[in-house]
N, C-alpha and C positions, 0 to 999 in steps of 0.2 A: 504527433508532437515531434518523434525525432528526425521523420523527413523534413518539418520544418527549421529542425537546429541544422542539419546537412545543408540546406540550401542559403542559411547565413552564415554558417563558419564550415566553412570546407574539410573537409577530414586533416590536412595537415596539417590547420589551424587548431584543431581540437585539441589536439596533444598538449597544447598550453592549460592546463589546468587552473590558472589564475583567471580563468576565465568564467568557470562557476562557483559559485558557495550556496549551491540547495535549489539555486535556480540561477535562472540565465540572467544575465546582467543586460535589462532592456534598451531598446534605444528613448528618446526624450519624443519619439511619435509617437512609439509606443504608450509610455507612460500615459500621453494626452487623451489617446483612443481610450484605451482600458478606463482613464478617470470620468472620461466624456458618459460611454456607453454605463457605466456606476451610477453617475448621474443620472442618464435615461431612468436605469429600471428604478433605482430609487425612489426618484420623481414620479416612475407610472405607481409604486403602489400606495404611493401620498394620494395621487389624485380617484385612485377607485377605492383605496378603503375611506381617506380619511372624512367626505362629504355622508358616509352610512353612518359614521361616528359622531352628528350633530348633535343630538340627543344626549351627549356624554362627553362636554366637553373637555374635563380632563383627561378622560383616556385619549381623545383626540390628539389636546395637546401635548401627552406623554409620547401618541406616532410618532408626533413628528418632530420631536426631539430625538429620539431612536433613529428616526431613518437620516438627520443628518449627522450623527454622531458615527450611525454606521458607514456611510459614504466617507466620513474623514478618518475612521479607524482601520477601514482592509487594507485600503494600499498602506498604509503607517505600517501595519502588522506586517504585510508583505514585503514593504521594504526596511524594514527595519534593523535587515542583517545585515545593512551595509551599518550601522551604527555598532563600532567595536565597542562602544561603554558597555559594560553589565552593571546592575541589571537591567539598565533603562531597554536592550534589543529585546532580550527574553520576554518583559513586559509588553513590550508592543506588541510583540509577535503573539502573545498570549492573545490581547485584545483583541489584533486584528483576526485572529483564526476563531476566537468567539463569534465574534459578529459578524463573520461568512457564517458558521452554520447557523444560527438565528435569520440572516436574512436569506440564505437558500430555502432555509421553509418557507418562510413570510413570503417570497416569491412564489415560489409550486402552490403554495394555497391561497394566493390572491388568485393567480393562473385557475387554475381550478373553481373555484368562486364565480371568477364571471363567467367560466362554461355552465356550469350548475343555473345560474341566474339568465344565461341565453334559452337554455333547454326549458325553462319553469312555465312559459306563456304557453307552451307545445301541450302541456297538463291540464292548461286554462288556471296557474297559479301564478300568482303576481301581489306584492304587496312591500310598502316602503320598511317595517317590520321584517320581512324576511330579509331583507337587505342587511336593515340592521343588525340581525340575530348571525347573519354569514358572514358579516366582516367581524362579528366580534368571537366568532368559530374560528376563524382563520388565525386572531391572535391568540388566541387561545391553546391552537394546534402547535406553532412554531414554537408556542413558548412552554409547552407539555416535551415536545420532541425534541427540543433543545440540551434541556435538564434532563431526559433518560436517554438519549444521545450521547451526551458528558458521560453520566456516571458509567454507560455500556461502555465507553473508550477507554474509562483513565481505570477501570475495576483489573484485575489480573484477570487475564485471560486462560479460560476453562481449556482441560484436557477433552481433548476427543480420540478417541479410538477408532479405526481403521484395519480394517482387516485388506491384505491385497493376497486374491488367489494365483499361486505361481505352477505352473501346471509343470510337473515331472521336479520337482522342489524336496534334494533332498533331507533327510531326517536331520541334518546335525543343524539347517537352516528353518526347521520349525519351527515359530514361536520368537524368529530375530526378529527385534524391538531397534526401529528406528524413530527417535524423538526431534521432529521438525518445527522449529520457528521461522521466521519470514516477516519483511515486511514489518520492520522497528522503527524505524525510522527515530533513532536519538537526538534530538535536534533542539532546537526553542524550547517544544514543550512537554517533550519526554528526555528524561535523564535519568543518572544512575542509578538512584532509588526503582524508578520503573523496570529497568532493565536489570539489577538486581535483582527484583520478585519473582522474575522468569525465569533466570538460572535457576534460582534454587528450585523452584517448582520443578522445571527439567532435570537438574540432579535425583530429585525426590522418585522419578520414574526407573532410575537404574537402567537407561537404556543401552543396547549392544553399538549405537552410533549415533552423534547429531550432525544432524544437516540445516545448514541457515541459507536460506535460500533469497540470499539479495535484498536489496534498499534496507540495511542496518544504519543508514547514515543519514542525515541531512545538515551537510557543513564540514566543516574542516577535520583534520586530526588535531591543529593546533586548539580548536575549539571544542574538542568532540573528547579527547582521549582519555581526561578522567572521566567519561562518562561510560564508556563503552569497558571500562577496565574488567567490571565485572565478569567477560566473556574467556578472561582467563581461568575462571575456577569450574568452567563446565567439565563436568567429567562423566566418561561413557567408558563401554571396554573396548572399543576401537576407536577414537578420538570423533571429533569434531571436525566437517570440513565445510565450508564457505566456497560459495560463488557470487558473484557482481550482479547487483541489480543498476537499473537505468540510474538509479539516485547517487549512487557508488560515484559512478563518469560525472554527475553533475559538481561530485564534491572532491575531486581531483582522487581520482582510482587507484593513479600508481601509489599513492603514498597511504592511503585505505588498504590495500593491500598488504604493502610493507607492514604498517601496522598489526593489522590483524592476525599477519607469520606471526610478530613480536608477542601474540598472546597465547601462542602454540596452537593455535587451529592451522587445521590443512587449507591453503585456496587452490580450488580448479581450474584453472582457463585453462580449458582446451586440453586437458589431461585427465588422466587416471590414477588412480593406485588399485592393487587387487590386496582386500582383505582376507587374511585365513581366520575362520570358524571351524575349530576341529578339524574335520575331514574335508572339510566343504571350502567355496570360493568364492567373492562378493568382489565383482567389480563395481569398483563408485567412482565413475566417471563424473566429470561437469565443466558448464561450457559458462564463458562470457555471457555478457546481456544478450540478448536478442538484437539491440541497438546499439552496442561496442563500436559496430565498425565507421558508425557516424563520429564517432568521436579519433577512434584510432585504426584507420583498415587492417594493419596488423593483426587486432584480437579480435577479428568477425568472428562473433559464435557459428562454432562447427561442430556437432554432435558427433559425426563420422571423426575429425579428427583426433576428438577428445580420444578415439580407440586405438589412435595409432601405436601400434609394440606391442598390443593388450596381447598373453595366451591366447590360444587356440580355442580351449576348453576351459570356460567361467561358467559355475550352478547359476548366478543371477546376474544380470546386467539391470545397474540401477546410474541413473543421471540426473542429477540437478541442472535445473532452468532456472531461472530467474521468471520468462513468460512463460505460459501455455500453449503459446504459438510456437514455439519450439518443438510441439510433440510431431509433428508430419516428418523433421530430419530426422527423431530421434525412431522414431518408426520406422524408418527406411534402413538405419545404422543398425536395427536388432535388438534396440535395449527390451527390457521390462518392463521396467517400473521408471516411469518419470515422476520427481518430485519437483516443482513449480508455488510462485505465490503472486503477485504483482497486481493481482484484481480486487486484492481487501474483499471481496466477496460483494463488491459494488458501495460498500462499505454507509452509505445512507442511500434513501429515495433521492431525488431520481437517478442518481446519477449510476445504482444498478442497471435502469435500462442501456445504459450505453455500453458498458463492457460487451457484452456482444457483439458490438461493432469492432471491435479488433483482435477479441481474444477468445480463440473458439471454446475455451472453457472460465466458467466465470469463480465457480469452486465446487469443492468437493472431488469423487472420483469417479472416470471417467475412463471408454474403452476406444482406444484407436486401433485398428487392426489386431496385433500380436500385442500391442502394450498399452498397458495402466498410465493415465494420467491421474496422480491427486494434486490440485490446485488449491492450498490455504487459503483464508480468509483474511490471513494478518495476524500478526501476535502482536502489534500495535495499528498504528493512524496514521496517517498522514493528512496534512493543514487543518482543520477543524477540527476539534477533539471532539467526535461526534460521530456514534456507530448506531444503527435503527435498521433490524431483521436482517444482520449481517455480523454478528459475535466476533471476536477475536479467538484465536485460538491456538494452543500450544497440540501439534497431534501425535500421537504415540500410533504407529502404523506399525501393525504386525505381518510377516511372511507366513505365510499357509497354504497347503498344498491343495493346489485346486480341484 
């Protein structure tokens, strides 16, 4: 996605920040493709479930009210943020992110379906009954996965625990408690209430530092700032520090930034501070997005830079990423421990199989050479409010001597 923002707005186009609000402001071919192709799949799974459904004619005709209401609600939801009224945007944006994850199922298990019913003759099983019984399995499934989808996203998201082994770690750094969120994304359809439950949950752990590891936004500061205010009352015994995710540059950075100094968290691009613990030393480095420089070539995340001036002599070298894919620089630079989120943990079917395609780690922790990758799941959602075998999670990661 972002070598395709680079190749329509040039880097020193990017700097204009009026240029996003949570997403890209498409062209009118766009729009027509995206509605056209809508259309398509909609249409295909009118025409393979809804002929199984003879037999039942109102669930039938309840399809296919569904699938044209869904066709004319995503892009409404999806563009609804150019509509400044509240709360007529919020609303839309609500609908149209519902009925993407309702029909991403309804797709995967039509999809699914007719493989199941190609393979069935290979058994020597065949029958208009079976047909019927797997198109009414399929809505069945989306509409099971949908609702425990919902409640998994909008529930508070569970502490996990994290142990990372630091080899030659000394004593006064045993048992440092770093408290990691990521991946909030405040926007339409998380607000302050959401992100209130999470401080406090994080305060609740008493940890020695938090780290917010990118995409806190989707939208403006003018839109966003009572929501996000909550983020003033985190408190640790070495403060809170922030780095820029991809969403951050979509919702204009420099002034995300600004802001979020204004709430007393530290942000890192491309720097350090060194923490004292007793006797001991914690460098907490952290870099731009991984994709900053499509937006501004100035802030290309650079791991090595972020060290520049650092001591000689630091007990741990720890860096926040925003990607995963960040861990090979940060490898090379010397850290320890990389803390990372951006993958939501694939955050529904299918669309876990693809994080692997770009991001060498999809979550949890993970060993590159000399250093610890741990990649979050998300402590929120992003578009669909809809999580399935991929939790949210707030982590409490403890140092320990390997």
């Amino acid at each position: 996605m972002e070598s395709a923002i680079a190749k329509v707005f040039p880097p020193g186009q990017l700097r204009s920040p009026s240029l996003f609000t949570g997403f890209l402001m498409p062209s009118r071919f766009a729009i027509l493709t995206v509605l056209f192709l809508l259309g398509v799949l909609h249409a295909l799974i009118g025409w393979l479930l809804m002929p199984a459904l003879s037999a039942i004619p109102l669930l039938q005709a309840l399809l296919g009210l569904w699938l044209l209401l869904s066709f004319l609600l995503i892009p409404a939801g999806m563009l609804g943020r150019v509509i400044k009224q509240q709360p007529l945007s919020d609303r839309l944006a609500w609908a149209g992110m519902l009925a993407m994850g309702v029909f991403s199922s309804l797709f995967v298990g039509t999809l699914l379906r007719e493989l199941f019913l190609l393979v069935l003759p290979w058994f020597g099983l065949h029958s208009d009954r079976l047909a019927s019984w797997s198109a009414l399995a399929v809505l069945l499934i989306a509409a099971l996965s949908s609702v425990i989808g919902y409640f998994n996203a909008r529930r508070l998201a569970a502490v996990i625990n994290v142990d990372i082994p630091i080899a030659d770690l000394p004593a006064a750094l045993q048992g440092f408690t770093i408290a990691q969120i990521s991946d909030i994304h405040v926007g339409p359809t998380i607000k302050r209430g959401y992100l209130d439950a999470i401080v406090n949950k994080v305060n609740t752990l008493k940890p020695d530092l938090i780290a917010i590891t990118g995409d806190l936004v989707d939208g403006s500061v003018e839109q966003l700032a009572p929501h996000t205010a909550p983020l003033a009352n985190l408190q640790s015994r070495h403060g809170a520090y922030f780095v820029t995710g991809n969403h951050e540059y979509y919702s204009n950075a420099p002034e995300w930034v600004t802001e979020v100094r204004r709430l007393g968290l530290t942000v890192l691009m491309n720097e350090h501070v060194v923490v004292k613990h007793q006797d001991a030393s914690l460098l907490v480095a952290g870099v731009t997005d991984f994709s900053a420089h499509h937006f501004d070539e100035a802030q290309r995340s650079d791991p090595q830079a972020a060290l520049a001036g650092s001591p000689q002599h630091v007990d741990v070298k720890l860096l926040l990423a925003h990607q995963p894919r960040s861990a090979t620089a940060a490898a090379d630079a010397g850290f320890d421990l990389q803390l990372s989120g951006h993958t939501h943990g694939g955050q529904f079917f299918p669309w876990n199989l693809f994080v692997p395609l770009q991001q060498p780690y999809t979550a949890g922790l993970n060993r590159l050479r000399n250093l610890w990758v741990y990649t979050s799941r998300g402590t929120g959602y992003w578009g669909p409010p809809k999580r399935l075998f991929a939790p949210s999670e707030i982590t409490r990661l403890r140092l320990v001597l390997a």
